[in-house]
C-alpha positions in Angstrom: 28.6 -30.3 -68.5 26.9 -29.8 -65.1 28.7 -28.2 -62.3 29.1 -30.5 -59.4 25.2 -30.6 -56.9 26.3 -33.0 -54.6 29.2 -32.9 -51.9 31.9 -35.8 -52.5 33.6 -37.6 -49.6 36.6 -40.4 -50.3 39.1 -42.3 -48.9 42.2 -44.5 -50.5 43.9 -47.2 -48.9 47.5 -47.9 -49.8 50.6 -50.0 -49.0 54.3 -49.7 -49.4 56.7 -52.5 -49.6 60.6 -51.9 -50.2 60.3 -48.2 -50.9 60.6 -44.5 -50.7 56.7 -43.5 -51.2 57.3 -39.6 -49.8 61.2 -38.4 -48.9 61.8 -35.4 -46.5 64.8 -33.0 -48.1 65.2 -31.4 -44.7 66.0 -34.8 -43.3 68.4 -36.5 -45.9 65.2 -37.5 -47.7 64.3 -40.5 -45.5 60.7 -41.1 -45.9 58.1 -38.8 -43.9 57.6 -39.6 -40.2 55.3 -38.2 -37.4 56.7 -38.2 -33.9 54.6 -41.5 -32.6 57.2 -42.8 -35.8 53.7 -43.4 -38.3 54.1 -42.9 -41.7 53.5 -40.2 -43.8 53.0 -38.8 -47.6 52.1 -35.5 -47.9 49.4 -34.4 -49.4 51.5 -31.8 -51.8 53.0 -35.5 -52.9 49.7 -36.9 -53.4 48.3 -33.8 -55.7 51.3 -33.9 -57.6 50.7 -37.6 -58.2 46.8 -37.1 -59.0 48.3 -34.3 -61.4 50.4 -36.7 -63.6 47.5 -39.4 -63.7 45.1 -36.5 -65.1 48.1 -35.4 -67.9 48.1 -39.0 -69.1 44.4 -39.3 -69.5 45.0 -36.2 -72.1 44.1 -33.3 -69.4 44.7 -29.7 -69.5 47.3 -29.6 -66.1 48.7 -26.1 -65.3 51.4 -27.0 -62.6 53.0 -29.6 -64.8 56.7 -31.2 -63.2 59.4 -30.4 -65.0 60.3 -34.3 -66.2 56.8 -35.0 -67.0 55.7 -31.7 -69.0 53.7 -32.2 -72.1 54.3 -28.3 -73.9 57.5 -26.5 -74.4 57.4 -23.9 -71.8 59.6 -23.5 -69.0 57.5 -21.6 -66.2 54.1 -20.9 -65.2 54.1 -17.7 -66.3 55.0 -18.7 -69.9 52.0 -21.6 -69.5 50.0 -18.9 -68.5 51.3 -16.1 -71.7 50.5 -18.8 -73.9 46.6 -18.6 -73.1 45.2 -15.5 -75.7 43.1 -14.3 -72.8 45.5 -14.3 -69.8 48.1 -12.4 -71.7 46.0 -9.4 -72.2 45.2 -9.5 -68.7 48.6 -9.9 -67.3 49.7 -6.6 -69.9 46.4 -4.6 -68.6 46.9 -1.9 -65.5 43.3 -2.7 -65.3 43.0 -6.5 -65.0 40.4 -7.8 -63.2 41.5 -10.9 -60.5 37.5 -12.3 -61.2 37.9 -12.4 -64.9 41.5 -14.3 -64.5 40.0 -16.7 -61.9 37.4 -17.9 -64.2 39.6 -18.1 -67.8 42.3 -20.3 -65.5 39.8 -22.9 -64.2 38.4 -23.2 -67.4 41.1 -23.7 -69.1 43.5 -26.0 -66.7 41.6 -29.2 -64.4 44.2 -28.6 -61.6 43.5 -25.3 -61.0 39.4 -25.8 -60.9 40.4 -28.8 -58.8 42.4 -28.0 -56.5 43.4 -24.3 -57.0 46.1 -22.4 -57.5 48.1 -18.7 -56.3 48.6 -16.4 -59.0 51.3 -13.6 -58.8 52.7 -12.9 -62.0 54.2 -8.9 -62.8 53.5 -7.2 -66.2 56.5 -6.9 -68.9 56.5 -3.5 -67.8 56.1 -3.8 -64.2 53.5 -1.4 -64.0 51.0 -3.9 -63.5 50.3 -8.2 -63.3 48.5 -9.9 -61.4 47.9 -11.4 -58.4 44.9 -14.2 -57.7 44.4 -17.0 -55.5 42.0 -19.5 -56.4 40.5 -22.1 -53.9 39.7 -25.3 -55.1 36.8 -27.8 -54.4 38.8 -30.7 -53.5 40.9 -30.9 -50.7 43.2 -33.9 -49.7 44.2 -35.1 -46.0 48.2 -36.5 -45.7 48.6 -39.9 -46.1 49.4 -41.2 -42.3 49.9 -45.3 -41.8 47.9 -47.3 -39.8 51.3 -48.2 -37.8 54.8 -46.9 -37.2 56.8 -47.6 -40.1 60.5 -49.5 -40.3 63.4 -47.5 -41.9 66.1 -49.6 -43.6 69.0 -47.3 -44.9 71.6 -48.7 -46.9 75.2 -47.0 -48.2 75.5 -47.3 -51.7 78.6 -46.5 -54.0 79.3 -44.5 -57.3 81.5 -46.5 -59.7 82.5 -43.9 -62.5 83.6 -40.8 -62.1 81.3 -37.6 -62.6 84.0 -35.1 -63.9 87.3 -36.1 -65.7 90.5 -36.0 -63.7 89.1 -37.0 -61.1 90.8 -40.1 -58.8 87.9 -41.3 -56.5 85.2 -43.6 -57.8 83.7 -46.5 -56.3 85.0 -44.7 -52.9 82.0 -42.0 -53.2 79.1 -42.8 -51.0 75.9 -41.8 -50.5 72.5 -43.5 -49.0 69.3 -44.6 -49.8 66.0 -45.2 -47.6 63.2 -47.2 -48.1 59.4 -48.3 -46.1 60.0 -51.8 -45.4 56.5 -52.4 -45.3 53.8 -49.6 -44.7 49.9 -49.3 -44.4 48.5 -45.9 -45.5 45.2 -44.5 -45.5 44.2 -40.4 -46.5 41.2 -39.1 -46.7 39.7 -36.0 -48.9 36.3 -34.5 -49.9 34.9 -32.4 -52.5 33.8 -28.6 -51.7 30.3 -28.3 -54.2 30.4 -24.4 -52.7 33.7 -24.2 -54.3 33.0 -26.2 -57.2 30.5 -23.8 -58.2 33.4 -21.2 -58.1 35.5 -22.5 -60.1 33.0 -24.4 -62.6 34.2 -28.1 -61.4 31.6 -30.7 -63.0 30.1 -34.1 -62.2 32.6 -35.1 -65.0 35.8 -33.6 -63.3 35.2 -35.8 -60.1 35.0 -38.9 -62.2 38.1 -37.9 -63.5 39.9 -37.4 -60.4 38.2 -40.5 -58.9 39.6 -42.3 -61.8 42.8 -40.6 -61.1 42.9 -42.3 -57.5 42.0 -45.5 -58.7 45.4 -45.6 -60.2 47.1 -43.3 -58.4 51.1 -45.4 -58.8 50.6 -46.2 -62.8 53.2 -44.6 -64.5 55.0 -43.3 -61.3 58.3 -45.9 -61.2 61.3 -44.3 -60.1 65.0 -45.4 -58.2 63.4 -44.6 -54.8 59.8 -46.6 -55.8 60.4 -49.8 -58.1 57.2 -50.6 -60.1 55.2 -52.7 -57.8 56.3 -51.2 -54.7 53.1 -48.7 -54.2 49.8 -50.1 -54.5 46.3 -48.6 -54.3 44.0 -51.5 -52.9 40.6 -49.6 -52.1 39.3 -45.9 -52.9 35.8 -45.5 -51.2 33.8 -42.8 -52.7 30.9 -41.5 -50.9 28.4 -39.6 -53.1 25.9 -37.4 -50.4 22.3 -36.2 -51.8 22.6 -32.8 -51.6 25.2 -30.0 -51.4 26.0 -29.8 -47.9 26.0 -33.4 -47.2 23.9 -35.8 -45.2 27.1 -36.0 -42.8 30.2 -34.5 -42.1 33.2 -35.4 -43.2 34.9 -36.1 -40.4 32.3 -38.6 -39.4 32.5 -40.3 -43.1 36.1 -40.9 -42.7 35.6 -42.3 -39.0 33.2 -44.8 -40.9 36.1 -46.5 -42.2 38.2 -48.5 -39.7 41.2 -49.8 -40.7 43.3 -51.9 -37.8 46.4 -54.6 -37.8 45.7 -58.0 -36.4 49.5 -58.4 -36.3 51.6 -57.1 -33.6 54.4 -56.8 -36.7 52.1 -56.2 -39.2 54.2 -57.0 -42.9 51.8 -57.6 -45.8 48.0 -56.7 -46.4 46.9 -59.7 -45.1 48.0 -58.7 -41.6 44.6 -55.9 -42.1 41.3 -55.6 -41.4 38.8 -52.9 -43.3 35.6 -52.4 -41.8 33.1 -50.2 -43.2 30.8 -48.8 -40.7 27.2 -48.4 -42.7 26.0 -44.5 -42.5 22.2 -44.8 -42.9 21.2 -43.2 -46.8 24.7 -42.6 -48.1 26.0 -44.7 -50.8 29.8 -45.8 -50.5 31.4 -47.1 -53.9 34.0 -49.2 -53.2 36.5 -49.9 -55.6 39.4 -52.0 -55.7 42.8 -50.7 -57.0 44.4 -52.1 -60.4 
């Protein structure tokens, strides 16, 4: 497999109708706003999403959610014991942070993707580890294009959680959702840090594949099926390692605007795709 020659720039457009795409715990877990009231998924939210699409397509995923884990351990540290190699140097007083490094990206796609902090103590205490890996691929927040509309709604329990209990359909809570939202990120792809961690021409496909459908597999209360939707993931491939252009001036290329003062469906936005002179843009439509 060949390590990765060539920097990567992308961008994914999105939309939200009826749902929760990205909820804050420290505000009751309404979804994420700026202060102009725009928006927003995080991009810890969008990794761990890129993360589940790369464990269905069979891939080797270190930081694995609890509900969606495919082995039988119950920490990092355990998924980390359980590789032959890492174990010995986790129990050495000697261990070297390079050698750890380079074992963990080959053996988990997350890690050589998007990196990962080590710190893990021996059995004994007496030694461990302690590594931090940067990863080639890095990944804006999600903002939309304008400021979003929060519906909240009460909502009652009908049974009773614990028996002996009097109240039931008297317990409230509530529950938040995007009426309708346009979001656009941006990220790129580090070929410096790629040849760090050993990321290949292969691995981007993957996680361009990963983007392409992003919300497959990802139903839950707070987003229905059919309620997030990828509709375009521009890929930019550059000629050479540093790039013909800057990132920042490959994302401005893409202009996304509203031609509705109340903008409530896709059709109320306009994608224009400013033309950078030598660089390629594949543009592919979400599923």
């Amino acid at each position: 497999m060949t390590i990765l020659d060539h920097k990567i720039d992308f961008a994914v457009v999105l939309s939200v109708t009826n749902a929760n795409p990205n909820g804050d715990p420290l505000n009751g877990n309404r979804p994420r706003q700026n202060y102009d009231g725009h928006g927003e998924i995080s991009d810890v939210a969008i990794k761990r999403k890129i993360r589940n699409r790369l464990q269905d397509m069979g891939e080797s995923i270190f930081v694995q959610s609890n509900d969606r884990k495919s082995d039988s351990f119950n920490s990092l540290r355990e998924r980390a014991d359980a590789n032959t190699e890492l174990e010995k140097i986790l129990k050495s007083k000697t261990s070297s942070s390079d050698d750890f490094a380079r074992i963990a990206c080959q053996e988990w796609l997350d890690v050589r993707s998007f990196g990962q902090v080590f710190a893990f103590k021996s059995s004994d205490k007496s030694g461990g580890v302690s590594v931090g890996v940067r990863g080639p691929v890095s990944i804006h927040t999600a903002v939309s294009v304008d400021p979003i509309n929060i519906t909240s709604m009460q909502i009652t329990k009908s049974v009773n959680s614990e028996p002996g209990k009097e109240r039931g359909s008297d317990t409230m809570g509530m529950k938040h959702r995007v009426d309708f939202g346009f979001y656009v990120f941006y990220g790129s792809i580090n070929t410096q840090l790629a040849e760090k961690t050993g990321f290949t021409k292969e691995d981007a496909n993957k996680i361009k594949q990963a983007l392409v459908t992003l919300f497959e597999n990802d139903a839950s209360a707070a987003r229905p099926d059919g309620s997030m939707e990828i509709h375009k993931v521009y890929w930019w491939e550059h000629k050479s390692k540093l790039g013909q252009y800057s990132s920042a001036k490959v994302h401005r290329s893409l202009k996304v605007t509203s031609r509705s003062e109340e903008p409530k469906s896709i059709e109320d936005y306009s994608l224009e795709l400013i033309e950078l002179e030598g660089l390629k843009v594949d543009v592919i439509d979400g599923l």
